[in-house]
C-alpha positions as CSV (number, residue, x, y, z in Angstrom):
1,X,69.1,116.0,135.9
2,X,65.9,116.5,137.6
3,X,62.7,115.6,136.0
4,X,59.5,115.4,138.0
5,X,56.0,113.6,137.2
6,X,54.8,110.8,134.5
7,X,57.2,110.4,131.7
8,X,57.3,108.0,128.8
9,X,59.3,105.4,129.4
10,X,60.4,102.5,127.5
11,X,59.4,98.6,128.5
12,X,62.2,96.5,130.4
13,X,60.8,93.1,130.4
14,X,58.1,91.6,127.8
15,X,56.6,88.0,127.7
16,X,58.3,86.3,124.9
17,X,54.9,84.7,124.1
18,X,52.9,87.4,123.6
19,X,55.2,90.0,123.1
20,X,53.6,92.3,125.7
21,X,54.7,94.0,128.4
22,X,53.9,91.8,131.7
23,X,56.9,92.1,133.9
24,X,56.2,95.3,136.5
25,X,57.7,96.5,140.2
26,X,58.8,94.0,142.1
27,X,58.6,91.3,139.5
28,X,60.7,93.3,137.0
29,X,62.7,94.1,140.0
30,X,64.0,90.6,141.0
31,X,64.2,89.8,137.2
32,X,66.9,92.6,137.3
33,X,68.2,91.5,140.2
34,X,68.9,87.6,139.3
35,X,69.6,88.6,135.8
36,X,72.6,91.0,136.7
37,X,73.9,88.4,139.8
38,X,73.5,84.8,138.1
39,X,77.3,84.7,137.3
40,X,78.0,86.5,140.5
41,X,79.9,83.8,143.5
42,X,79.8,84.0,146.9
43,X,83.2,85.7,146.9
44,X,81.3,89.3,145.5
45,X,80.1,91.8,147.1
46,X,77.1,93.7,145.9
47,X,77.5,97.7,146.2
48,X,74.4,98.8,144.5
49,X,71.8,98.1,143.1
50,X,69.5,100.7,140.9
51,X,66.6,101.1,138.4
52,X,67.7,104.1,135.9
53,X,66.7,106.1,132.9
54,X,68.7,106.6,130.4
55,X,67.2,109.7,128.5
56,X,66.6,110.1,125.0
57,X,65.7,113.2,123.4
58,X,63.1,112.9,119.8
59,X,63.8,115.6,118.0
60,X,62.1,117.3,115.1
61,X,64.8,116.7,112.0
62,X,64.2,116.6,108.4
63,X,60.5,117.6,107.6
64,X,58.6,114.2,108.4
65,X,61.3,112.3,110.3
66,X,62.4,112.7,113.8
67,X,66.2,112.0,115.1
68,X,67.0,110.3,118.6
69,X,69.5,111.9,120.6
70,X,71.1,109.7,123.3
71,X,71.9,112.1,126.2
72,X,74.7,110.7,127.5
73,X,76.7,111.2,123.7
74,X,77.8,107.6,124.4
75,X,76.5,107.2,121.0
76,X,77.6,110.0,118.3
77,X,77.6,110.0,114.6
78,X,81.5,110.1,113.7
79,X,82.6,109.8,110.0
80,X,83.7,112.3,107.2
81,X,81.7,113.6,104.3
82,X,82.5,114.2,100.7
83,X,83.6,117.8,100.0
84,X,82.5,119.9,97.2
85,X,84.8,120.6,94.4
86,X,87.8,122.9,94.2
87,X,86.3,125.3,91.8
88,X,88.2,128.0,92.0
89,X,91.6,125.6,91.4
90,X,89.5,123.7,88.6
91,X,89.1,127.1,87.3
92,X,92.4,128.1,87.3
93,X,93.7,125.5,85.5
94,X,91.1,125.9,83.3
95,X,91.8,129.2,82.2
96,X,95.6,127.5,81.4
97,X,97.5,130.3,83.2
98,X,100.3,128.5,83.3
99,X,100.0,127.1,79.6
100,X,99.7,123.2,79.6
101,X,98.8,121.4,77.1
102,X,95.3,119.8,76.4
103,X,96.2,116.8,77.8
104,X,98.0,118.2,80.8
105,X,95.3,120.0,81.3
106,X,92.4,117.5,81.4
107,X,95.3,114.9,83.4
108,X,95.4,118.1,86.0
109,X,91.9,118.7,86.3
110,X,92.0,114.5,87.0
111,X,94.5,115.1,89.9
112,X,92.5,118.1,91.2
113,X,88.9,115.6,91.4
114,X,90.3,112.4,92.8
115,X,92.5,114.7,95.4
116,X,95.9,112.9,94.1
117,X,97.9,116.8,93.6
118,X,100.2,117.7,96.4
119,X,97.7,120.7,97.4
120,X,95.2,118.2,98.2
121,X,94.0,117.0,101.6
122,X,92.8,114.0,102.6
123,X,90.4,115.2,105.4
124,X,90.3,118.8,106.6
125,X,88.2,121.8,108.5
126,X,87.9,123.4,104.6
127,X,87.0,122.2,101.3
128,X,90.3,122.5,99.8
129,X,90.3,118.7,101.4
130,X,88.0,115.8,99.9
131,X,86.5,114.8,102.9
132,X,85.6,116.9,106.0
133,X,84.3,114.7,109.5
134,X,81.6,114.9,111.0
135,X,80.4,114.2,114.6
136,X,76.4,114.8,115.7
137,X,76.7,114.2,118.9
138,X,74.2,112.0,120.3
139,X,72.8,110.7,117.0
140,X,71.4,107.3,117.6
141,X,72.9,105.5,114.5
142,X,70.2,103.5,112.2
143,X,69.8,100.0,113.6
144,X,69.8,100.9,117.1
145,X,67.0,103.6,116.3
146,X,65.2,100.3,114.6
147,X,65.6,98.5,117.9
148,X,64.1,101.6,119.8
149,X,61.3,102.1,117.5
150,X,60.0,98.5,118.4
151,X,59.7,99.3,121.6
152,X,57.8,102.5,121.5
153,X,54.6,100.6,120.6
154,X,55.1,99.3,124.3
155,X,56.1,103.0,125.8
156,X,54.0,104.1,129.0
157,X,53.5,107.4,130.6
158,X,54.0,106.7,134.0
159,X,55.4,108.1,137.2
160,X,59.0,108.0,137.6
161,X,59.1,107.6,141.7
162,X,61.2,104.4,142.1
163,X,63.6,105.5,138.7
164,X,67.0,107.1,138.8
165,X,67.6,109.6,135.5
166,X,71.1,109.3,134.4
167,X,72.6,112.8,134.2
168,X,72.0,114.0,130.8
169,X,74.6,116.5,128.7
170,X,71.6,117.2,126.5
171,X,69.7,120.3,126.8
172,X,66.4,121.6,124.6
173,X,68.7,124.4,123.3
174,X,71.7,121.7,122.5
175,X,69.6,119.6,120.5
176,X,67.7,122.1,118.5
177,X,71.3,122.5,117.5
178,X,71.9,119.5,117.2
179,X,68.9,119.0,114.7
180,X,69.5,121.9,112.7
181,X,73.1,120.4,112.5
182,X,71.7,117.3,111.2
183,X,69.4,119.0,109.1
184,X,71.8,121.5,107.4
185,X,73.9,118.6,107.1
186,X,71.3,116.7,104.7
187,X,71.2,120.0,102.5
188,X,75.0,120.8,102.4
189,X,75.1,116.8,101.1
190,X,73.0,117.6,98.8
191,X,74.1,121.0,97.5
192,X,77.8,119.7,97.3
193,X,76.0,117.2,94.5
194,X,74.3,119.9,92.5
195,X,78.0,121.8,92.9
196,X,79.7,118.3,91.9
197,X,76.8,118.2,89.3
198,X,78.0,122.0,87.9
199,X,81.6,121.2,86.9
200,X,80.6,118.8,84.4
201,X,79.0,121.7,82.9
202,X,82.1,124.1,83.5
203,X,85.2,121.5,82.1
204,X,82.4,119.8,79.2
205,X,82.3,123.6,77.8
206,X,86.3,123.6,78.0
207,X,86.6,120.0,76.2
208,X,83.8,120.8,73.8
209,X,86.2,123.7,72.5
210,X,88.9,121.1,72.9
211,X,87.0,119.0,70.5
212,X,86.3,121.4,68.3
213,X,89.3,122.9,67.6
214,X,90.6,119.8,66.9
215,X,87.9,119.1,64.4
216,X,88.7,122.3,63.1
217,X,92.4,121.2,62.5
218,X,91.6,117.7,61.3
219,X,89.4,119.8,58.7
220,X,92.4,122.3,57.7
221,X,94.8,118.9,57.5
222,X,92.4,117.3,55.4
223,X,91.8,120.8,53.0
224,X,95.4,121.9,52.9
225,X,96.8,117.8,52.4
226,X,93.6,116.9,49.4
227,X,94.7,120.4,47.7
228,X,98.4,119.6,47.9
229,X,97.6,115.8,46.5
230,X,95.6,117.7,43.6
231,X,98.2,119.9,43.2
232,X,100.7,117.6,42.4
233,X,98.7,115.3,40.6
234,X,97.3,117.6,38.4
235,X,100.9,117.7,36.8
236,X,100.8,114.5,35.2
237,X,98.7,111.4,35.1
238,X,98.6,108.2,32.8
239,X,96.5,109.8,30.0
240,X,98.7,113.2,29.9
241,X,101.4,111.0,29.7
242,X,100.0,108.9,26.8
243,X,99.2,112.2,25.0
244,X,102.6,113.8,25.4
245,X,103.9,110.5,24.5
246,X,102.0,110.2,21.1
247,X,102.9,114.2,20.5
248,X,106.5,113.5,21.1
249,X,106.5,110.2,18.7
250,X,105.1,112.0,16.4
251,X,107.5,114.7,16.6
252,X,110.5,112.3,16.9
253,X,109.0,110.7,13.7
254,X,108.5,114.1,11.7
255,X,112.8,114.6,13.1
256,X,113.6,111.1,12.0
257,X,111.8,111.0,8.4
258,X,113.4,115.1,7.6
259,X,117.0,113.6,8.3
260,X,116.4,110.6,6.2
261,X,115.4,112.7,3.3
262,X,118.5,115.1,4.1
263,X,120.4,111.7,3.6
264,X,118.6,110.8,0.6
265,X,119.1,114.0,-1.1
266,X,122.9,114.1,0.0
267,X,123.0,111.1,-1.5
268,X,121.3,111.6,-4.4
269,X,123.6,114.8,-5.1
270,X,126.2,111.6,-6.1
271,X,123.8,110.0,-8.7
272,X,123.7,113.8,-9.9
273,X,127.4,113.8,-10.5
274,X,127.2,110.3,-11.9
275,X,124.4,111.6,-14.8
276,X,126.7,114.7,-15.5
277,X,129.9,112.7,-15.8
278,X,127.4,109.9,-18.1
279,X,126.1,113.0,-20.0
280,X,129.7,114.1,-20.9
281,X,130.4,110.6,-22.6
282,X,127.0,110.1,-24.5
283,X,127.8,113.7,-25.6
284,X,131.4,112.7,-26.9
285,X,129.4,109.2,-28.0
286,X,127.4,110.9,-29.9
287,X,129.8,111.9,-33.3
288,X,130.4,108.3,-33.7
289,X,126.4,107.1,-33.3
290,X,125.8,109.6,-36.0
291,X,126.2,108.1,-40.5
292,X,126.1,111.3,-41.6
293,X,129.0,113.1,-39.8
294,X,130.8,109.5,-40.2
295,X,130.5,110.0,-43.5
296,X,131.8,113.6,-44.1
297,X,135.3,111.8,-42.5
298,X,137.4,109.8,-44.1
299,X,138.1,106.0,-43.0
300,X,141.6,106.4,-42.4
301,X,140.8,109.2,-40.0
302,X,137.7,107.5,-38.4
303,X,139.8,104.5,-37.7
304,X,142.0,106.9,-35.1
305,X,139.0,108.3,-34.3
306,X,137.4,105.4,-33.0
307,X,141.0,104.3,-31.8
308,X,140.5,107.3,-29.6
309,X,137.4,107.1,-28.9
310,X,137.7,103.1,-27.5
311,X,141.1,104.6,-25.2
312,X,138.7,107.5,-24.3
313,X,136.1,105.1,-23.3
314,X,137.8,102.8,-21.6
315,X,139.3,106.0,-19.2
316,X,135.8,106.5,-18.7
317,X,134.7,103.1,-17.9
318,X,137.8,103.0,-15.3
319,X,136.8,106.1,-13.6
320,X,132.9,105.0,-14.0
321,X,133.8,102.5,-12.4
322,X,135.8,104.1,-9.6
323,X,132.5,106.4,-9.4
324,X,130.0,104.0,-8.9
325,X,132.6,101.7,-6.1
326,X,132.5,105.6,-4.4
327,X,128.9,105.5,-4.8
328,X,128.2,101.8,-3.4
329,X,130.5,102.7,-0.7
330,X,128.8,106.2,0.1
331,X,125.3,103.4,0.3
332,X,126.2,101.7,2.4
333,X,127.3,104.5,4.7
334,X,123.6,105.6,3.7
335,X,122.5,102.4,5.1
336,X,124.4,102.9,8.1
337,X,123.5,106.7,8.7
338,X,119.7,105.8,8.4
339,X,120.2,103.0,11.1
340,X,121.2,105.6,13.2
341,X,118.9,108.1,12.9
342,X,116.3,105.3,14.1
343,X,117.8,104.2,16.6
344,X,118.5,107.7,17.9
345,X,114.8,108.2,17.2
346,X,114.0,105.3,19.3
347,X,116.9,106.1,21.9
348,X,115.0,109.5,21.9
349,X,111.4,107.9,22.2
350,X,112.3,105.4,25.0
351,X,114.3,108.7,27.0
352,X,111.2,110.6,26.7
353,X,109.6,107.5,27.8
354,X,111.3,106.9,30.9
355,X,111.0,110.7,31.7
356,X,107.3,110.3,31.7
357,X,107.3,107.2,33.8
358,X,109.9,108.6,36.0
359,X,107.6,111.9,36.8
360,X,104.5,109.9,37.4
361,X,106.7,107.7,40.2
362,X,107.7,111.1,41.7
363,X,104.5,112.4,41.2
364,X,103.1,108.9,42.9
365,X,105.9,109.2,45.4
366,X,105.0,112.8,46.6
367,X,101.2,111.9,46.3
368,X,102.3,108.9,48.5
369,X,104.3,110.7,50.9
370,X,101.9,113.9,51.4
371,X,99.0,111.6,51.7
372,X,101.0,109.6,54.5
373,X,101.6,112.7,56.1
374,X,98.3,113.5,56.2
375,X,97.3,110.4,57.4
376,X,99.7,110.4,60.5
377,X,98.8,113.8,61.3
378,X,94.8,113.0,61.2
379,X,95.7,109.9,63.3
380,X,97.6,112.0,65.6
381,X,94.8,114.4,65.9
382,X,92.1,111.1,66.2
383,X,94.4,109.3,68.9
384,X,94.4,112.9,70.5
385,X,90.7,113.4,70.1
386,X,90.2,110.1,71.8
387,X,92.6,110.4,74.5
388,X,90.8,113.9,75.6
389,X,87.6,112.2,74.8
390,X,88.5,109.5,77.3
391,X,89.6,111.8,79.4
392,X,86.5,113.5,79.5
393,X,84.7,110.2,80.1
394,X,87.1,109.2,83.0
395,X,86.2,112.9,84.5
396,X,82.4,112.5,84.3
397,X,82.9,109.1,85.7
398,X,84.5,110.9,88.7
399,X,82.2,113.6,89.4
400,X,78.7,111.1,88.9
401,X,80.5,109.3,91.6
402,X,81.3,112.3,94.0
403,X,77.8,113.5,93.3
404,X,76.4,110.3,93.8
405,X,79.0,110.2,97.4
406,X,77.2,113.4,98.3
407,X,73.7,111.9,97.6
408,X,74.2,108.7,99.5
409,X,75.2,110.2,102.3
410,X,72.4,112.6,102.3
411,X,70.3,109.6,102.1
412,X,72.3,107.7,104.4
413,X,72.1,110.2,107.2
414,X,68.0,110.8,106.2
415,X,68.3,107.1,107.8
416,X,69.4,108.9,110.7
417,X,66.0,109.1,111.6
418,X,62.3,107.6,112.0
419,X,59.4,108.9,110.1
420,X,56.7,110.7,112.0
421,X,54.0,107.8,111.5
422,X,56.4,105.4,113.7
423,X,54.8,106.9,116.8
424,X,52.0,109.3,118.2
425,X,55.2,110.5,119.9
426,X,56.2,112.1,117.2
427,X,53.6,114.5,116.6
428,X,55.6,116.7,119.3
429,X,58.6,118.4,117.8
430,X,60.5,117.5,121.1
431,X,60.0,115.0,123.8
432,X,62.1,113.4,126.7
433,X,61.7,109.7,126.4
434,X,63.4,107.1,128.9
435,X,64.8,103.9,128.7
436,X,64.7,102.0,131.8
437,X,67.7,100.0,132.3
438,X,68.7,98.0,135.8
439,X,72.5,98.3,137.2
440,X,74.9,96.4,139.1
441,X,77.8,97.3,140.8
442,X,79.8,94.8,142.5
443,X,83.4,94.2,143.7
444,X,85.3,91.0,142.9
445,X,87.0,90.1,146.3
446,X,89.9,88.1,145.5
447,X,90.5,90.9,142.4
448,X,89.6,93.5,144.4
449,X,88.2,95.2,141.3
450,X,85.0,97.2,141.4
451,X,82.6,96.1,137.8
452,X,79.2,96.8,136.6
453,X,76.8,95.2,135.3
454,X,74.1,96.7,133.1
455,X,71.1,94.8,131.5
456,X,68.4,96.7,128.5
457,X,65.3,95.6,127.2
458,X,64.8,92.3,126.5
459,X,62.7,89.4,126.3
460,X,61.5,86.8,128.9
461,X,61.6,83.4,128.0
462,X,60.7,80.4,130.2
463,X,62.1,78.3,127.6
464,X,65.1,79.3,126.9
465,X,67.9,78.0,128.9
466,X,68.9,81.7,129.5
467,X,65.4,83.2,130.7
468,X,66.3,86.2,129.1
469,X,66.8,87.5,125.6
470,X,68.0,91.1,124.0
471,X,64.7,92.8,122.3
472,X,67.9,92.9,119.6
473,X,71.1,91.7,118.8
474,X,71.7,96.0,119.4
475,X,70.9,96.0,122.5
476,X,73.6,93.2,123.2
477,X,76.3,95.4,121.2
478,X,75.1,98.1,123.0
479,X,75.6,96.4,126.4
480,X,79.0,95.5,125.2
481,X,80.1,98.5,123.9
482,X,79.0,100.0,127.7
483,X,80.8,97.7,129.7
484,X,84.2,98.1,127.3
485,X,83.8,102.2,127.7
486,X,83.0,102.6,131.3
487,X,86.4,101.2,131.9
488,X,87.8,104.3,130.5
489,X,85.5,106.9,130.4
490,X,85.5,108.5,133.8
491,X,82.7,110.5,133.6
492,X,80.4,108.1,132.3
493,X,81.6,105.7,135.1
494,X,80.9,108.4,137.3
495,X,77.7,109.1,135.8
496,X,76.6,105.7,136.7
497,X,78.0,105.3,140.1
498,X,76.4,108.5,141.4
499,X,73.2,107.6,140.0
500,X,73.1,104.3,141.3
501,X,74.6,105.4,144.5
502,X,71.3,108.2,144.6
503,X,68.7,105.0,144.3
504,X,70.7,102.4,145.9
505,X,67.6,99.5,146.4
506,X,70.5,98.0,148.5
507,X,69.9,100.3,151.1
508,X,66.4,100.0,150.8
509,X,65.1,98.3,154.4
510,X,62.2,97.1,152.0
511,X,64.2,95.5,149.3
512,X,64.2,91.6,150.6
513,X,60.1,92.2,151.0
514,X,60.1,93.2,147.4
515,X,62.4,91.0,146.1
516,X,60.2,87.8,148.1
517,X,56.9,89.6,146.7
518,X,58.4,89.3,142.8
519,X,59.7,86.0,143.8
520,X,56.6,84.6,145.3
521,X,54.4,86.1,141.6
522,X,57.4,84.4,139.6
523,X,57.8,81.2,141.1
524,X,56.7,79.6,137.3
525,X,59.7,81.1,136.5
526,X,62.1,81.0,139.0
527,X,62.5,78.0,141.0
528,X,65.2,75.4,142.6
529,X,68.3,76.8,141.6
530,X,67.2,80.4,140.7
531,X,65.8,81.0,143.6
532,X,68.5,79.4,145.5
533,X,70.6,81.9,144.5
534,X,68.8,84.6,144.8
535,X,68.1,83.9,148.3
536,X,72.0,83.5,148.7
537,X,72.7,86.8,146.8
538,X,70.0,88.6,149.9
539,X,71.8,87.0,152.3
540,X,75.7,88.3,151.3
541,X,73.5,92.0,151.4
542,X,72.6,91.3,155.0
């Protein structure tokens, strides 16, 4: 990369006191320079030594907000977003095609929104998965962008003469892409939570008829079961059955008092006989009850007569007799026959009796057992309603979520950026600005293994025990995460070895003067020890 001229470049060293940026040239530089070597022994060798830049690109993003674009990609935004919906699957099962029942249905639609059917994917290029990645390359992540922002109240425009850019993979065109990536990124977040936000819309329409045509049903149950139960008791009741039990008393009575009188004038036919055979003996009782026929016979003759008369009499009284034991025996029987026609009267009463009572139990029972049946079916219908109802509940509950996914991470990746107000920087749509870092590379004699040593912004402390502290604990991640990927990332190592290689102060025949220049201005700072080894690090150089 080749930059020429002033740039804006980000402070190294700052007074811990005041929080300004004191440390400059050759006083920064032997701050570098015993800051990267304190650990170092005797046994290492020092290869080079260089002041860089790493570049950072501001870049207009959102409207009001910028996005920092580290050039070296070292750090990239990496993750997955949520998906829209499968609407055209949700639809499908919607329009029951392959005719499943409500539940089925809704339980489908379920599997389809949490991703849990075997068409699903868990991340993929399309949106038939529920998450897709996504990598911004270069995207400074949120509190490192923090850490950067404090320093660019401390940024300087200022030649870059004695500086060493880092090679950059960032160009203007690449990060206009990148930002319109970022950007479109934002909206497509939040579009997927207005098309989130639609199905409720599209599957409430589909339970709402749902609903309703179980409403419908409950309704019909409730008609057809209530006319059934009238139906049925309409047939009989307590007071029809008093009133056809008083009409059929009274007709068993009417029955009961007719046969009684047929009795009594079957009976009284005998008494009829008895008056007929009586009459036939007063008649033949009468000659001798009347003087003056008596007297017309003569005694002799009327003594025969009445000799007769007495024999005939007492023929009479015998078969009198005999007539009236028939007739006492025939009352009896009487007696008997009228017991029986009440007790069949009765017999027939209590029958008609227990007919009535046994209709109004089957009339209860079928009252009972329709309005059970209408019961469990409602109940069905209810525990139905509330299942789909439940159902319906549990799919809002998933698609508020998604949509509230989709709007988090719009919002999350907004923090992706700083507002424009942060810095006058900002009031440029683009700009290059630098971070000036110092590196070390050394070998390790006895391990023969070449290392580096990197060291960002930070704060100077004369009393801490450490002289120097990270602007941030970010900056120390950073630093770690560095060290840990330039043992593997051979570009990036290369990277740093060419660029230190191209502004090697090693090699610089002026590099012990600077270094006893910053010494001499730092000697508050630096003293018995420090210096000691710094003089002892200069003289492994030489």
């Amino acid at each position: 990369m080749s930059i020429h001229g002033p740039q804006y470049i980000l402070p190294l060293f700052m007074d811990k006191q005041n929080k300004s940026n004191t440390f400059k040239n050759n006083e920064e530089l032997i701050l570098a320079f015993y800051l990267l070597t304190r650990e170092l022994d005797e046994n290492s060798k020092l290869i080079s030594f260089s002041r860089l830049l790493w570049p950072f690109m501001t870049v207009q993003g959102i409207i009001g907000k910028h996005i920092f674009l580290d050039s070296l990609f070292v750090l990239n935004k990496e993750g997955r977003l949520t998906n829209p919906p499968r609407q055209p699957l949700i639809g499908h099962v919607l329009r029951n095609i392959e005719n499943r029942t409500q539940i089925e249905q809704l339980e489908r639609i379920i599997e389809i929104l949490t991703y849990k059917d075997t068409e699903a994917e868990e991340i993929g290029k399309g949106e038939e998965s529920e998450y897709r990645s996504l990598v911004i390359e270069g995207l400074v992540y949120p509190s490192f962008l923090k850490a950067l922002s404090g320093l660019l109240t401390l940024i300087e425009y200022q030649p870059i003469d004695d500086y060493m850019p880092l090679e950059t993979n960032l160009s203007v065109e690449k990060a206009l892409d990148i930002a319109q990536l970022y950007t479109n990124t934002i909206e497509e977040m939040r579009g997927n939570a207005q098309r989130w936000d639609m199905q409720v819309e599209l599957i409430q329409k589909k339970i709402d008829k749902i609903l309703t045509d179980i409403n419908v049903e409950i309704k019909d149950v409730t008609t057809r079961y209530d006319a059934k139960i009238k139906k049925i008791s309409a047939t009989i009741d307590d007071t029809m059955a008093e009133e056809q039990f008083k009409k059929e008393r009274d007709k068993i009575d009417q029955w009961k008092t007719s046969e009684k009188k047929k009795l009594i004038e079957t009976f009284s036919l005998t008494f009829k006989n008895l008056e007929l055979f009586l009459e036939e003996i007063i008649k033949n009782n009468k000659f001798f009850c009347s003087l003056d026929l008596l007297k017309t016979k003569l005694v002799e003759d009327l003594i025969m007569d009445y000799q007769n008369h007495i024999n005939y009499l007492e023929t009479e009284a015998k078969k009198f007799k005999q007539t009236l034991g028939s007739i006492k025996e025939k009352y009896q029987e009487l007696k008997t026959l009228m017991e029986q026609i009440e007790n069949e009267a009765n017999k027939k009463l209590v029958e008609f009796k227990n007919q009535l009572d046994s209709k109004i139990r089957e009339k209860n029972k079928q009252v009972t057992e329709i309005t059970n049946e209408k019961i469990d079916l409602i109940n069905n219908l209810n525990a139905l309603k509330t299942r789909i109802e439940n159902l319906a509940s549990k799919i809002k509950e998933i698609i508020a979520k998604k949509r509230e996914t989709c709007l988090k991470e719009a919002e999350e990746l907004k923090e992706w950026a700083l507002p424009d107000e942060v810095s006058d920087i900002f009031s440029r749509p683009i700009q290059w600005i630098y971070m000036s870092i110092y590196v070390l590379f050394y070998e390790n004699q006895g391990a023969q293994e070449e290392k580096m040593n990197i060291i960002f912004p930070g704060y100077i402390d004369n009393e801490s025990n450490t002289l120097y502290l990270h602007f941030s604990e970010e900056f120390e991640n950073f630093k770690k995460l560095i060290l840990n990927k330039i043992e593997t990332d051979i570009i990036l190592r290369s990277n740093f070895e060419f660029s230190c290689e191209n502004k090697n102060f090693l090699k610089d025949p002026n590099f012990t003067k600077k270094i006893q220049q910053g010494l001499s201005n730092l000697r508050y700072l630096l003293h018995g020890e420090q210096e000691h080894h710094i003089r002892k690090m200069l003289n492994s150089i030489s």
